[in-house]
N, C-alpha and C positions, 0 to 999 in steps of 0.2 A: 652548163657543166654539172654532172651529176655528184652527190657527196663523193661516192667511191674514187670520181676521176679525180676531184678534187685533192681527196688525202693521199694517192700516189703523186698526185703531182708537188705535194708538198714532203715528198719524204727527200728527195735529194737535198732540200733547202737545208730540213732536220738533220740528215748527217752531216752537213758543210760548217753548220749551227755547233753539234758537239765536236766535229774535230777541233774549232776555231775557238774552243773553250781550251781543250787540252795545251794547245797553241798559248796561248793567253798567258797563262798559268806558267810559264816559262820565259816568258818575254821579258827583259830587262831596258829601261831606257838607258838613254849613250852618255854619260856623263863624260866630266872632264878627262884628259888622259892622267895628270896629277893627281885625280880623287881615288883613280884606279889604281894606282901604283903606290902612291902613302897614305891610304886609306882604308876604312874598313866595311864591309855589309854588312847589312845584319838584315835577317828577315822581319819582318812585322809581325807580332800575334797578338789578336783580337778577340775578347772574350765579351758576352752581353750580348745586347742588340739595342739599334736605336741610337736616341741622344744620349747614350748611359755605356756606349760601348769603351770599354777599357782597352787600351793598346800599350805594348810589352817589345822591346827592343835591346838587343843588346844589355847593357847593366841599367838602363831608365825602364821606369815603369809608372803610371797614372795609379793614384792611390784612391781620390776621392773626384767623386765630378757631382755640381750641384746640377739638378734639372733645368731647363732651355723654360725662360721665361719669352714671351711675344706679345707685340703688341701690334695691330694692322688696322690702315685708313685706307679707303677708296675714293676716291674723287672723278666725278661723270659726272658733264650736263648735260639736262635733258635731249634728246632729239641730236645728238653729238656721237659720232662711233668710238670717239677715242675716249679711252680710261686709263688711270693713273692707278695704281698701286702702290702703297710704303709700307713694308715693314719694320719691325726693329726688333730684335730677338736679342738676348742675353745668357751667358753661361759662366761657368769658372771648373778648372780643373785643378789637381794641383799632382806634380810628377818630385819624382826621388830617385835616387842614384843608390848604386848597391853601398857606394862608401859614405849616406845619409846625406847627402846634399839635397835640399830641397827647392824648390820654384812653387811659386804661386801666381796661377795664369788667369786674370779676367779679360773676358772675348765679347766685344758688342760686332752686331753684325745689319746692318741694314742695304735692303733689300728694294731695288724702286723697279718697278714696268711700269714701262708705257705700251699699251696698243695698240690697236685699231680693230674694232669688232666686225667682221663683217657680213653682210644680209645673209640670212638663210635662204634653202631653197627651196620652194616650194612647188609640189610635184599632189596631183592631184589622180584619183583611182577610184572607177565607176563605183566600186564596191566599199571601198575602206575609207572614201569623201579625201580630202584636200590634208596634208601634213606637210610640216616643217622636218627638213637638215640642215642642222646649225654647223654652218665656216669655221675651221678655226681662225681665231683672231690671228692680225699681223704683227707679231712683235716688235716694234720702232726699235725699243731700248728696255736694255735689263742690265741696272748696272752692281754690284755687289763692294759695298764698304764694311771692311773687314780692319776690325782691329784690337789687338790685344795686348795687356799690360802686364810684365813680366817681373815677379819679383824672387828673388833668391837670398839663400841665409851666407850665401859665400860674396854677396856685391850690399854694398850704401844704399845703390841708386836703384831707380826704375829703368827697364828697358820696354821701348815702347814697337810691337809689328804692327804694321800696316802694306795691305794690299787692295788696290783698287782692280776691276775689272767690270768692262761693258760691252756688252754684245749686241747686234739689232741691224735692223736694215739702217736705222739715223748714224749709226756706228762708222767714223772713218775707217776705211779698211777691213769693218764688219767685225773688229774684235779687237783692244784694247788694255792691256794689263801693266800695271807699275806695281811695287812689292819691294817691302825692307824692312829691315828691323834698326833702332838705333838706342843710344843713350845719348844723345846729343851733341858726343866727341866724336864717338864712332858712328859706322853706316854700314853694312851689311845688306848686300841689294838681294832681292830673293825675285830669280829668272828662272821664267817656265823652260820648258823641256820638251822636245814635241819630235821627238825621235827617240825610237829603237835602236840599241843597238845591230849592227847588219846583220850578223849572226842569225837575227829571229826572224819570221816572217811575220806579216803582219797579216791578224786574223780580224774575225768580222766584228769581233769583240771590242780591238781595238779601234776599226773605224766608227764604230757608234759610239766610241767615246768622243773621236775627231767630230762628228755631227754634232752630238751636243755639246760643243763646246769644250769638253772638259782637259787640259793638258793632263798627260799622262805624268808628266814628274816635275818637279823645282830644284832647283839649283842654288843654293846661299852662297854670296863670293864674296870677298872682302877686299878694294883694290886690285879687283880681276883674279885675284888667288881662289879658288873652288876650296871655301871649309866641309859643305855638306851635299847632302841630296836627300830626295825623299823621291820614293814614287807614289801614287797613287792609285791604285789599283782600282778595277772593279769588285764589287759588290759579288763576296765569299772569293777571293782572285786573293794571292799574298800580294801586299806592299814590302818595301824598302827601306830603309834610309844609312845612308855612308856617312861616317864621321872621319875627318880627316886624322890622323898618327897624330900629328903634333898639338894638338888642342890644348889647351890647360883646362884643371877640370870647370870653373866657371863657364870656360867658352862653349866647353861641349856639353854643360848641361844648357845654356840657352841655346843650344842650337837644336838640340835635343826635344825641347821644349817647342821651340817653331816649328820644330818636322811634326809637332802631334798636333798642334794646331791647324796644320795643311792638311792632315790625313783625315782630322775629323772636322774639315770645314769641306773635302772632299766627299767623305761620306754623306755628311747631311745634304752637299747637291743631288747625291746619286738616288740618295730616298724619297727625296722632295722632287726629284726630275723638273730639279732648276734649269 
């Protein structure tokens, strides 16, 4: 196939490509019918870029965010296809409310794959001798421990989130997630979200979020009652999040708090193409 034929045959893809953007950019996930009715949206807005992106919702807003500290180990034995990866990376942000309420949020995040490498190919040419094309490896498992420590000038205590999720061929069901936030008394389960509302269609944009893994929104319930939501968009796409009418304001600034921590533990997948 020659270049020419090639870039017409690639233009219908490219229009399918920007309508499915337009598309995107509109789509809203399906939350509770409760969150809808005594609740509120608020757009996302994102100023910065990177581990330093600041996010603005409703009357909360991120004031200071320290840099994303890492640290990473590999483990491979010799003549072995399979490799392990650890990471562990570190951050802290801290958000505030129009009426001066504050939170102080520190986030460890550890990061494990496992592998399987597998052989190149090799393909040989009178001219240009014998070369290698490297497989991509098979991912077993990638699992993501996620947790951050919540403190505010309105509560005594600490509230602690935590979300696990693992994905992989070793994966039952090939994908796996638990998520909540607590003080000990209380528990707040934080559930993905992996529908549209029907109203939108779903564009291309959205399935390659479905590919890699990523839930498009989360859900925080308290005893089955929907307090919040987040969406989590793609990368320059607006995000979401709903706070429920009746919150008091402690509740809805941790809740507040969790939705930034989803938005930007979502972001940093989408950069890192975890």
């Amino acid at each position: 196939m020659t270049k020419l034929a090639l870039y017409k045959a690639m233009i219908p893809l490219m229009y399918l490509q920007i309508i499915s953007f337009a598309v995107q950019a509109q789509s809203i996930i399906e939350v509770s019918e409760s969150l809808k009715q005594n609740g509120k949206r608020y757009e996302v807005k994102g100023k910065g870029i990177g581990a330093n992106m600041i996010f603005q919702f409703g009357g909360f807003a991120m004031t200071t965010v320290q840099d994303e500290t890492a640290n990473r180990s590999r483990k491979k034995k010799a003549f072995n296809p399979l490799k392990e990866v650890n990471v562990e990376k570190t951050s802290s942000f801290t958000m505030v409310s129009q009426e001066g309420a504050i939170a102080s949020i520190k986030v460890g995040l550890t990061i494990y794959r496992k592998q399987r490498n597998n052989k190149s190919l090799v393909f040989n040419d009178e001219e240009k001798g014998s070369f290698n094309i490297e497989n991509d490896p098979d991912i077993l498992e990638t699992s993501y421990h996620y947790t951050a420590n919540i403190l505010t000038n309105l509560d005594t205590g600490y509230w602690e989130v935590v979300f696990i999720e693992k994905v992989g061929q070793e994966v039952l069901g090939g994908k796996v997630f638990n998520g909540w936030l607590t003080n000990g008394d209380r528990t707040v389960q934080i559930a993905p979200v992996a529908k549209y509302e029907p109203s939108n269609k779903s564009s291309l944009m959205q399935l390659q979020l479905m590919v890699n893994n990523y839930f498009p929104g989360f859900e925080l319930r308290e005893k089955g009652e929907a307090l919040a939501a987040v969406q989590t968009a793609a990368e320059k796409y607006k995000g979401y999040v709903w706070l429920a009418d009746d919150l008091n304001p402690r509740d809805e600034l941790l809740l507040a708090a969790v939705s930034t921590t989803i938005l930007r533990e979502s972001k940093r997948r989408q950069r890192a193409g975890d």
